[in-house]
Each structure stands twice: as C-alpha cells, then as structure tokens.
N, C-alpha and C positions, 0 to 999 in steps of 0.2 A: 064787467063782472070780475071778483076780485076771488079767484082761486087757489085753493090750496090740497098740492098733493100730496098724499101719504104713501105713493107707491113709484118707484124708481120708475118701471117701464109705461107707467102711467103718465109721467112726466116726461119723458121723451116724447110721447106721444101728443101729447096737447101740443109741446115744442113744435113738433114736427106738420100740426094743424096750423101752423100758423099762430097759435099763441105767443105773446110777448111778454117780458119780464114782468112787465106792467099790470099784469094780466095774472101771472101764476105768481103768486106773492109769498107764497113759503113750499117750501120743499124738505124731504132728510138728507142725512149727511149719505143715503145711499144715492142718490137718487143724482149719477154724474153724467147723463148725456143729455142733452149734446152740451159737450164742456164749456165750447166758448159762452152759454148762455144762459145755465144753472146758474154759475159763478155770482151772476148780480141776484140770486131770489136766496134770499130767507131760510137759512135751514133751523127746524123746529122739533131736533132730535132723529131719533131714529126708529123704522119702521115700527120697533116692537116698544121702543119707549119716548115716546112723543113726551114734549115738552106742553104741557095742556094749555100751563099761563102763556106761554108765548102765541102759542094758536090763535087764543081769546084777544091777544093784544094787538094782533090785525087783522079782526074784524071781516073773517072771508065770508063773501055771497054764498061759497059753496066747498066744501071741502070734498077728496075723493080719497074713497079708503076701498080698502081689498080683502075679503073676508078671511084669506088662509095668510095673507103677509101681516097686518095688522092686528092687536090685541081688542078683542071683542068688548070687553069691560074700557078698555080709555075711546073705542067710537063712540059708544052706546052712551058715554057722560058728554063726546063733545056733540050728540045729537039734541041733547038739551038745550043747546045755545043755537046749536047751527044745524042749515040745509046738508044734510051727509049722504052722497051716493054711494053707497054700499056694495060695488063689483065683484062677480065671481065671475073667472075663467078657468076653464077647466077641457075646452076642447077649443078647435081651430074656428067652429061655428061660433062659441062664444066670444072669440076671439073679433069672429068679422060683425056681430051685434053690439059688442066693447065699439070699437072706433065706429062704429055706426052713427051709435047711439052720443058719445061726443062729437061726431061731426054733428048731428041734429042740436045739440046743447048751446052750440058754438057757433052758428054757419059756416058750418066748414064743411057741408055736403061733398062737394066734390074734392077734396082734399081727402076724406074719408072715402070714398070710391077709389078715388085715387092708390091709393094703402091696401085696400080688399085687394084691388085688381092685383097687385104688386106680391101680395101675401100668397095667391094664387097660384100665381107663376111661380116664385120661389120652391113650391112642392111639385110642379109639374114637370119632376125630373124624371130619367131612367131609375128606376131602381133594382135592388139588386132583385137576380134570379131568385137565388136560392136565400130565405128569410134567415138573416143569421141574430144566434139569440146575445145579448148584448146586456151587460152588468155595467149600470150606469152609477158611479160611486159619486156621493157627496160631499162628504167630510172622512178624516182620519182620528185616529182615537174618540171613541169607538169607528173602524170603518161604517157609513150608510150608506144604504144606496136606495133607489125610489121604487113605489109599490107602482100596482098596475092604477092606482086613483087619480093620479098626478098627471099634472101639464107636460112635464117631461116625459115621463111614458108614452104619453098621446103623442108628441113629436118623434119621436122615435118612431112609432108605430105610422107617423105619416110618411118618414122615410127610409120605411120598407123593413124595421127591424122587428124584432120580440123582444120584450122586455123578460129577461129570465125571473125576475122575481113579480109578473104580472099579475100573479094570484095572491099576493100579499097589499098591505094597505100602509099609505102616505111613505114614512120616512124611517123604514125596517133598520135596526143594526143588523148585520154581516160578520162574519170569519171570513179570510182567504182561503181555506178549503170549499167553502161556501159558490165560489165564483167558477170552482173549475169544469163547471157544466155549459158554462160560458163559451161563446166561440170570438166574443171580442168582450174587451173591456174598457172602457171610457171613465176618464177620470178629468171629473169636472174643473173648467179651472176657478169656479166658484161655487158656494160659497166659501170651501177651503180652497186653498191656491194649491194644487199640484201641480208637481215637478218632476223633471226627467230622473232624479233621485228616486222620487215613489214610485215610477214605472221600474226601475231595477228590484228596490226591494220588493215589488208585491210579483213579477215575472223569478223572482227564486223561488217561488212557492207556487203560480200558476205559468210551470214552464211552456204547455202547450198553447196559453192565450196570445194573440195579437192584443198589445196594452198600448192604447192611444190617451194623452189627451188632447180633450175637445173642449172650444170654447160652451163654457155656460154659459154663458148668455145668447148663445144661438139655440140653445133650448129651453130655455127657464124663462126668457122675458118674453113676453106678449105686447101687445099694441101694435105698435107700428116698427119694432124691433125687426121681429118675423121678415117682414118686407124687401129688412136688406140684408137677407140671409142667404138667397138664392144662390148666390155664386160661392160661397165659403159652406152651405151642403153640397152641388153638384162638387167641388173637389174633395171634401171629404169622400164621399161615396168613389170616387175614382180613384183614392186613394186604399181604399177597402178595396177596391174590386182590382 
C-alpha cells in the first residue's frame, strides 16, 4: 500500500510501525522523524499548503490527513481522487484509538500495543502535590498561548498542571501582564523557537514567574511521539518540584 502523510507525528508514527520508505511515499517538509528515514520519501509541501499536483502524481492507496493541522478545502478536493483518513486527536484516548486504529490498517497490532503500553507508562509518573497553573506560550508577536480545547492543554492536565487560560478556546492572543497569575510559564520550543533571550525579556515584566522552556514536541505531537516522552516529563516535573 502506497501511503501518504499529511501530518508530521503521523509519519513518525507509521515509521515507527514498521512502515518503510517504500511504503510511505510522500510526506511535508514538517514532517522530520525519524531523520534517517523521512529523508528518502517525497515531500509534497507543507501541512497547510500541499502541493495537490504532486500528491496526484504518486498515486497513493491512501492518504492521512489531520483535521486541526491540515486545510479542510485542499483534503476535501484530494478526497475526490483518493482514499483520505481524516484523524482528530484531541485527548490521550484519542491518541491510544489513532495508533490503534493504524496498527489495524497496517498489521502492525502489536507494534500498536506496543506504543499504547509505552504511552501509558510515560504518564504514570509522580505528579506534583500541589496543581501549579501554567501559561503555555506558542508564538511571539502577537504572544499565543493555548485554550483549554487543545492537545496541549490535555497534556498538561495529564501531568498534573492547569492550564491558566483553560476557560478560553484553541489559540488565544496574550499580553505579559496577562501571564502574571501564572505560577510557571512554558515557552514552547515550537512552533516559534524560544530562547533563553525571551525568558529574560518576558521574566522583566513577569518577575515572580518560574519561566522554563519545554520541548514542543513533548506536548504538541501525538502517535507514537508521546511514548518516548516518559523520561524527559519525569525530569521535567523534578525539575519544577
């Protein structure tokens, strides 16, 4: 079967079933793990602007796209050619019926068990006592940071935080005044790249916070990501505590 993915952690994910290049035949230019093995597949634009003709020009059994990463108007024309699974994640459940539901696709059952069980564990840490509220930023000019709808909220809330802006939706603009209700604040290292520079300027304006950054991609990607998270949250969280 001749596959193609529209979603970074969706393509690590098949990788990591077992999938071969041979196998997953176009990918975007986001879409870099595992490195040594993207490199030989196809990139056919980027999540939000797919290259349609190139899509079309190899002829996949199946394409896999993601309803909040992907533009709805370019699935919805390549579902007129092609087989399109259409994935939403949105909690850790979705997460464990996501590689499920691939391992069934694929035969890769137990390679998909394999990944649940490991996803499991990865949450089954101490967490903290006392639930500290936490301002998870995205981008700078305008600063974002994420509502309570999001994947990343949900990760957070699996370990052990609050999302101070829980009560708001997807991907809210912010002030720095905004943040100082916060008792930590996390500054993604993607999709913008922060840097030890934007922990000084934004700790001049919120001097009582602890300002960390944390990898995004231990909270933003799903599949079989999550998995190898385990030991980079239990030090984070020891590093808070």
């Amino acid at each position: 079967m001749k596959v193609i993915s529209l979603v970074p952690s969706i393509t690590e994910t098949l990788f990591d079933l077992g999938l071969t290049s041979e196998e997953i035949v176009g990918r975007t230019k986001f879409c870099i793990h595992p490195k040594e093995l993207v490199k030989d597949v196809e990139i056919i634009g980027g999540t939000k602007n797919l290259n349609i003709e190139k899509i079309k020009a190899l002829k996949p059994d199946l394409i896999i796209a993601n309803k909040e990463e992907n533009v709805k108007e370019q699935v919805e024309e390549l579902t007129k050619d092609f087989k399109v699974l259409l994935t939403n994640v949105e909690t850790l459940e979705d997460n464990y019926y996501l590689i499920k539901q691939l391992g069934h696709l694929f035969g890769k059952e137990e390679k998909a068990q394999y990944f649940n069980i490991k996803t499991y564990e990865a949450f089954d840490i101490p967490k903290p006592e006392n639930k500290l509220k936490v301002a998870y930023l995205i981008w700078k000019d305008p600063y974002m940071t994420v509502g309570g709808d999001t994947f990343i909220s949900r990760i957070m809330e699996e370990l052990g935080f609050e999302n101070l802006f829980k009560d708001q939706k997807r991907y809210p603009e912010v002030q720095l005044e905004d943040l100082k209700e916060a008792d930590l604040i996390f500054l993604s290292s993607e999709p913008f790249p922060f840097k030890e520079k934007h922990v000084a300027e934004i700790q001049a304006i919120c001097v009582d916070q602890k300002i960390m950054i944390v990898d995004g991609e231990a909270f933003s990607w799903y599949g079989s990501h999550l998995a190898k998270c385990g030991e980079y949250y239990q030090n984070l969280l020891k590093e808070i505590n």
